[in-house]
N, CA, C and O of each residue as an XYZ file, in Angstrom:
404
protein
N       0.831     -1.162      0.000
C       0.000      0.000      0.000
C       0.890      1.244      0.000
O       1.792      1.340      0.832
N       0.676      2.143     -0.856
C       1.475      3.399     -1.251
C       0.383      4.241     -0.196
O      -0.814      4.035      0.003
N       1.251      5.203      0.349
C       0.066      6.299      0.723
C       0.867      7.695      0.946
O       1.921      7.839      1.567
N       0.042      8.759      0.233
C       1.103      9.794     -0.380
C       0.882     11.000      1.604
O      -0.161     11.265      2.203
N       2.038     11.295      1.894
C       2.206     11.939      3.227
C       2.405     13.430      2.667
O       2.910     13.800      1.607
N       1.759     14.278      3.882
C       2.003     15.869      3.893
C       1.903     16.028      5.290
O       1.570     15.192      6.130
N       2.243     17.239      5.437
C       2.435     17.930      6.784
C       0.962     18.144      7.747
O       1.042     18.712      8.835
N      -0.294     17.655      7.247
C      -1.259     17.791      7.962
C      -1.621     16.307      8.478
O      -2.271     16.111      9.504
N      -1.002     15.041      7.442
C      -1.870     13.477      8.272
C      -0.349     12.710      8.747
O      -0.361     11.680      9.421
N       0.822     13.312      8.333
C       2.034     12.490      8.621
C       1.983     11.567     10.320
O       2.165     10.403     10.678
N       1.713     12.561     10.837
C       1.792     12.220     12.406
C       0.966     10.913     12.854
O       1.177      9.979     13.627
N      -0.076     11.301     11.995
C      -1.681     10.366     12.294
C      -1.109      9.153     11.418
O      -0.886      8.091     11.999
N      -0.948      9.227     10.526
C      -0.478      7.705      9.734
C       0.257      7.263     10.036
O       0.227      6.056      9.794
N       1.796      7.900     10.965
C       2.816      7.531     11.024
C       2.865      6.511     12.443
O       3.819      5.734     12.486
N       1.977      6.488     13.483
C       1.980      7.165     14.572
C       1.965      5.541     15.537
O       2.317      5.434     16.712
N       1.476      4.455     14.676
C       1.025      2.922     15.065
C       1.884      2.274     14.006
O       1.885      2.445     12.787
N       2.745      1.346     14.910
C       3.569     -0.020     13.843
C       4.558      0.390     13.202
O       5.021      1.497     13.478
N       5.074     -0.328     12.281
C       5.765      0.064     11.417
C       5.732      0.241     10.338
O       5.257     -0.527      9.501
N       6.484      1.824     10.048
C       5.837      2.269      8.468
C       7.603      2.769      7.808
O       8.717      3.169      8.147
N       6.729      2.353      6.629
C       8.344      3.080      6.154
C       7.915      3.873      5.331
O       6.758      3.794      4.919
N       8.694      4.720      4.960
C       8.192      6.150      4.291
C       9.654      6.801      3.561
O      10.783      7.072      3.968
N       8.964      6.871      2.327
C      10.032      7.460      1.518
C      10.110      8.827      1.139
O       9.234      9.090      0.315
N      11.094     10.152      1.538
C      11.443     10.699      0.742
C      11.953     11.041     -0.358
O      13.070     10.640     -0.688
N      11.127     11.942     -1.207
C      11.486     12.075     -2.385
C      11.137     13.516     -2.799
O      10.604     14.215     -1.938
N      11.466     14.250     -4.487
C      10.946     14.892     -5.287
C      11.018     14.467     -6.451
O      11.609     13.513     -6.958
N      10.012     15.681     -7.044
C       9.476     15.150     -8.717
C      10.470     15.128     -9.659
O      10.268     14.445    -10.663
N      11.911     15.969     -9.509
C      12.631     16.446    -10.377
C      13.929     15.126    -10.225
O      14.800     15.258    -11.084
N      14.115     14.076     -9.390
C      15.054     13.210     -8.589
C      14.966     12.238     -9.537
O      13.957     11.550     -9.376
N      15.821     11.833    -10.715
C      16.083     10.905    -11.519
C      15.673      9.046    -11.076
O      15.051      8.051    -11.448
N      16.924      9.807     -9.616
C      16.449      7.686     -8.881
C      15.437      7.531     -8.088
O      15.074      6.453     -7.617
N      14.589      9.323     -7.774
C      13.380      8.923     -7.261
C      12.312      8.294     -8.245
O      11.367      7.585     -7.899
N      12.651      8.703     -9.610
C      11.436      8.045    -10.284
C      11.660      6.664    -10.928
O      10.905      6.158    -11.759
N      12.686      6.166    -10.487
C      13.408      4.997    -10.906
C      12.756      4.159     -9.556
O      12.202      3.065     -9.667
N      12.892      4.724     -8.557
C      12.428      4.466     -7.092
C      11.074      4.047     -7.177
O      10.577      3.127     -6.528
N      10.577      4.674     -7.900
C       9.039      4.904     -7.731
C       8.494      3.238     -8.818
O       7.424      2.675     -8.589
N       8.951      3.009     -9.328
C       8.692      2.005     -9.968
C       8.970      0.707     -9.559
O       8.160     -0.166     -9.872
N       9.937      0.418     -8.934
C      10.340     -0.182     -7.810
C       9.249     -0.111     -6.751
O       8.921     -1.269     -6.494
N       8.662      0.617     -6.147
C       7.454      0.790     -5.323
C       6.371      0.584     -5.892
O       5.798     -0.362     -5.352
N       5.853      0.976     -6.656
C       4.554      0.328     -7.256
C       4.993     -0.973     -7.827
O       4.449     -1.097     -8.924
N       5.824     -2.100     -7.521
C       5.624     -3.317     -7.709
C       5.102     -4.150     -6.112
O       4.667     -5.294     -5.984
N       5.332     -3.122     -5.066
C       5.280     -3.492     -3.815
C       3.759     -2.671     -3.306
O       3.612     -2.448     -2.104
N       2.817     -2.309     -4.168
C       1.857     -1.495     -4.164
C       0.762     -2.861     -3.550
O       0.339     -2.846     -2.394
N       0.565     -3.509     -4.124
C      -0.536     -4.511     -3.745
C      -0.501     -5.742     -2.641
O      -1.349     -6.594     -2.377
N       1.204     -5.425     -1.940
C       1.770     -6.147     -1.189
C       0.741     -6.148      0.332
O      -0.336     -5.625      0.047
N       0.777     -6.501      1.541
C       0.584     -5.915      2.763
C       1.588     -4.630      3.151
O       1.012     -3.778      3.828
N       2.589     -4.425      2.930
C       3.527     -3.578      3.521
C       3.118     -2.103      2.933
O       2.858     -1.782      1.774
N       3.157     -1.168      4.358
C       2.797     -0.001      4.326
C       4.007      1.117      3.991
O       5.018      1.200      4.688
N       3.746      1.975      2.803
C       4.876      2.865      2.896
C       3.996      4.252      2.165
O       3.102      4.342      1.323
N       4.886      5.354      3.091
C       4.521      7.011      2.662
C       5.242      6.929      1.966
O       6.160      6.150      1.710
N       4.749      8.000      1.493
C       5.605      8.522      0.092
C       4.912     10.060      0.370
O       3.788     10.559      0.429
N       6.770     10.600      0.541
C       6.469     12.409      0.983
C       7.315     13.098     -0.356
O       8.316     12.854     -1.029
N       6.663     13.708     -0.306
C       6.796     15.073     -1.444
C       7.894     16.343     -1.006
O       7.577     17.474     -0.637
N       8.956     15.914     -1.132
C       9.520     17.121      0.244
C       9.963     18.819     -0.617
O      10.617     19.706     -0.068
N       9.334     18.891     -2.187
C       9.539     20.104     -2.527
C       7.471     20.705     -1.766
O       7.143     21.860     -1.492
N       6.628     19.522     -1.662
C       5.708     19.765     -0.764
C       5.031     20.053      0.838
O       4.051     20.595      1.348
N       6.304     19.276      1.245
C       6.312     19.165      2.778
C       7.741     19.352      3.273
O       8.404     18.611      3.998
N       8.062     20.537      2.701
C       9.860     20.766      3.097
C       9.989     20.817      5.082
O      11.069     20.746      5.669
N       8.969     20.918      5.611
C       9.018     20.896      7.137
C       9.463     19.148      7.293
O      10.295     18.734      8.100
N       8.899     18.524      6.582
C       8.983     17.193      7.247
C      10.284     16.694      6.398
O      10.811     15.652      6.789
N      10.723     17.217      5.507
C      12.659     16.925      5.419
C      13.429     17.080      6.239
O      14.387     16.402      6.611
N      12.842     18.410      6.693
C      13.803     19.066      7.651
C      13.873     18.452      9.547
O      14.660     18.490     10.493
N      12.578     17.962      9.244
C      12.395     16.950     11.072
C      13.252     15.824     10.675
O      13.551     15.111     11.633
N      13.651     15.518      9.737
C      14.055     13.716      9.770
C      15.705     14.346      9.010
O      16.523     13.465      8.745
N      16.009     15.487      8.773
C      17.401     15.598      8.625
C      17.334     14.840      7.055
O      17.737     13.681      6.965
N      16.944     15.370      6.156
C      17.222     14.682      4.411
C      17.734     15.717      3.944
O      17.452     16.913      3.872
N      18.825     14.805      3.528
C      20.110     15.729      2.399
C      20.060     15.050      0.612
O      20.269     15.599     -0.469
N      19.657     13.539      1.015
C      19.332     13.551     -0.281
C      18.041     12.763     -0.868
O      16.992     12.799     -0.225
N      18.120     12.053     -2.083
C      16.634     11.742     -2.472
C      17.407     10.808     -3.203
O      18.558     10.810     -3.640
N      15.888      9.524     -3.224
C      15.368      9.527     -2.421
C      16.007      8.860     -1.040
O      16.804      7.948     -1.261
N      15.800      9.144      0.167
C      15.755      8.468      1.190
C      14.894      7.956      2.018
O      14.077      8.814      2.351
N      14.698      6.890      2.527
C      13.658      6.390      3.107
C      13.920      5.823      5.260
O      14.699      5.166      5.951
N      12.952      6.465      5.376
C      12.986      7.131      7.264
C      11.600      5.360      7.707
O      10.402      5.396      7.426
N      12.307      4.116      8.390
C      11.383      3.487      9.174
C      10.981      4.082     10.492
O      11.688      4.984     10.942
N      10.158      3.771     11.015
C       9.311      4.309     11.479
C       9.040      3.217     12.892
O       9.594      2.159     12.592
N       8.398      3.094     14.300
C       8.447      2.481     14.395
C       7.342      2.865     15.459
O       8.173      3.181     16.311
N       5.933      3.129     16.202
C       5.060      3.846     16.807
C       5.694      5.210     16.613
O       5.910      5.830     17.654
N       6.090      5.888     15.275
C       6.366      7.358     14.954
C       7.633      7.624     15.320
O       8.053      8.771     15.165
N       8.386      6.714     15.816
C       9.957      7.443     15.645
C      10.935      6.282     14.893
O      10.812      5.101     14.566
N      11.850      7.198     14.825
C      12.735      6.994     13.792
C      13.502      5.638     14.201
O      13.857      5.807     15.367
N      13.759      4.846     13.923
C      14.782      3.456     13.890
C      15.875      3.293     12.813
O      17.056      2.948     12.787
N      15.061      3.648     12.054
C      16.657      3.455     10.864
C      16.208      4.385      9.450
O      15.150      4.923      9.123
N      17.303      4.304      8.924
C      17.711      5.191      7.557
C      17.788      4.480      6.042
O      18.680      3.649      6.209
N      17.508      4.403      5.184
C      18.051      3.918      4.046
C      18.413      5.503      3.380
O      17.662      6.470      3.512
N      19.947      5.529      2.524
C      19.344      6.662      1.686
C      19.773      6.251      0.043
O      20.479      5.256     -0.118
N      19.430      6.858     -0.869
C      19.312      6.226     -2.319
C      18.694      5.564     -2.670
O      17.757      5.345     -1.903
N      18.684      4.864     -3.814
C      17.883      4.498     -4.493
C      18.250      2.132     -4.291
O      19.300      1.514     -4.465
N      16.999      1.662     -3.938
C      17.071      0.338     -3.284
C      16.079     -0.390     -4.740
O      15.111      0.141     -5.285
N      16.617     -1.524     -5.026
C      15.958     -2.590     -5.265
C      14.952     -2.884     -4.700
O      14.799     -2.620     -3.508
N      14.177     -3.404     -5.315
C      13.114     -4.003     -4.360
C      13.116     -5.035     -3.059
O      12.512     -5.032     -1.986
N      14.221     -6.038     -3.757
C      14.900     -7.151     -3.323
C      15.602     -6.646     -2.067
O      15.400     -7.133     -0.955
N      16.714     -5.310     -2.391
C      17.484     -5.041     -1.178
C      16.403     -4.110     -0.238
O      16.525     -3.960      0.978
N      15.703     -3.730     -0.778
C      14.730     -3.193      0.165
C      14.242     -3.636      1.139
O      14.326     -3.270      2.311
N      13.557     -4.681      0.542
C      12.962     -6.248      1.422
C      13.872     -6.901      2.141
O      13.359     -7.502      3.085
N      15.296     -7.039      2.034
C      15.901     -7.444      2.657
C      16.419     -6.404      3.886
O      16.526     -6.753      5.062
N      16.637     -5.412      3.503
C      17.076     -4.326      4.793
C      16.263     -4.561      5.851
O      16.683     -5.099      6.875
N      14.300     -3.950      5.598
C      13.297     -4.556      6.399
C      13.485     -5.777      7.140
O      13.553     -5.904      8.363
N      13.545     -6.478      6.427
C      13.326     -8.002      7.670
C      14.574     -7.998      9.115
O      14.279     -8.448     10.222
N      15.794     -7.462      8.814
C      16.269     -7.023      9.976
C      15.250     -6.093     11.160
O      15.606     -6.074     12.338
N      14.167     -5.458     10.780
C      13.707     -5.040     11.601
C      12.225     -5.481     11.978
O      11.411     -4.771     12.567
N      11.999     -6.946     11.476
C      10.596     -7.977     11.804
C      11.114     -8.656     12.672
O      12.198     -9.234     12.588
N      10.011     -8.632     14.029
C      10.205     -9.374     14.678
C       9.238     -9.357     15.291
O       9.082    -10.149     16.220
């Protein structure tokens, strides 16, 4: 499940379990390389935001993003770990399961 984040529901979506959530923008070559890579994981169970940060530049700036895309897990709303660049699907899935338990 894709679900697109802004500065008014971030908190509320973010806030139960674990979510992972990707930063990105529209203009980011491996974000849209990224993005395709994610919509293969669209119909999966696994929950991920997807933030707009030339839209929600406040919420770059809470999680410290220098580049794109990077992706912030989540864990009852705080931070646990980092990916930054652009992930396989495969290494994606694999980073995650270090943090199933």
């Amino acid at each position: 499940m894709l679900v697109e984040l802004n500065e008014e529901n971030f908190d509320n979506e973010t806030k139960n379990g674990l979510k992972l959530v990707e930063f990105y923008t529209t203009w980011c070559s491996y974000c849209k390389k990224q993005r395709i890579e994610l919509i293969e994981l669209e119909d999966s169970d696994m929950w991920i935001g997807l933030v707009d940060c030339e839209e929600s530049p406040k919420l770059a700036n809470r999680f410290g993003i220098k580049g794109f895309p990077t992706f912030v897990l989540l864990k009852n709303g705080e931070k646990i770990a980092e990916f930054a660049g652009f992930h396989q699907k495969a290494q994606l899935l694999n980073k995650l399961m270090n943090y199933l338990a």
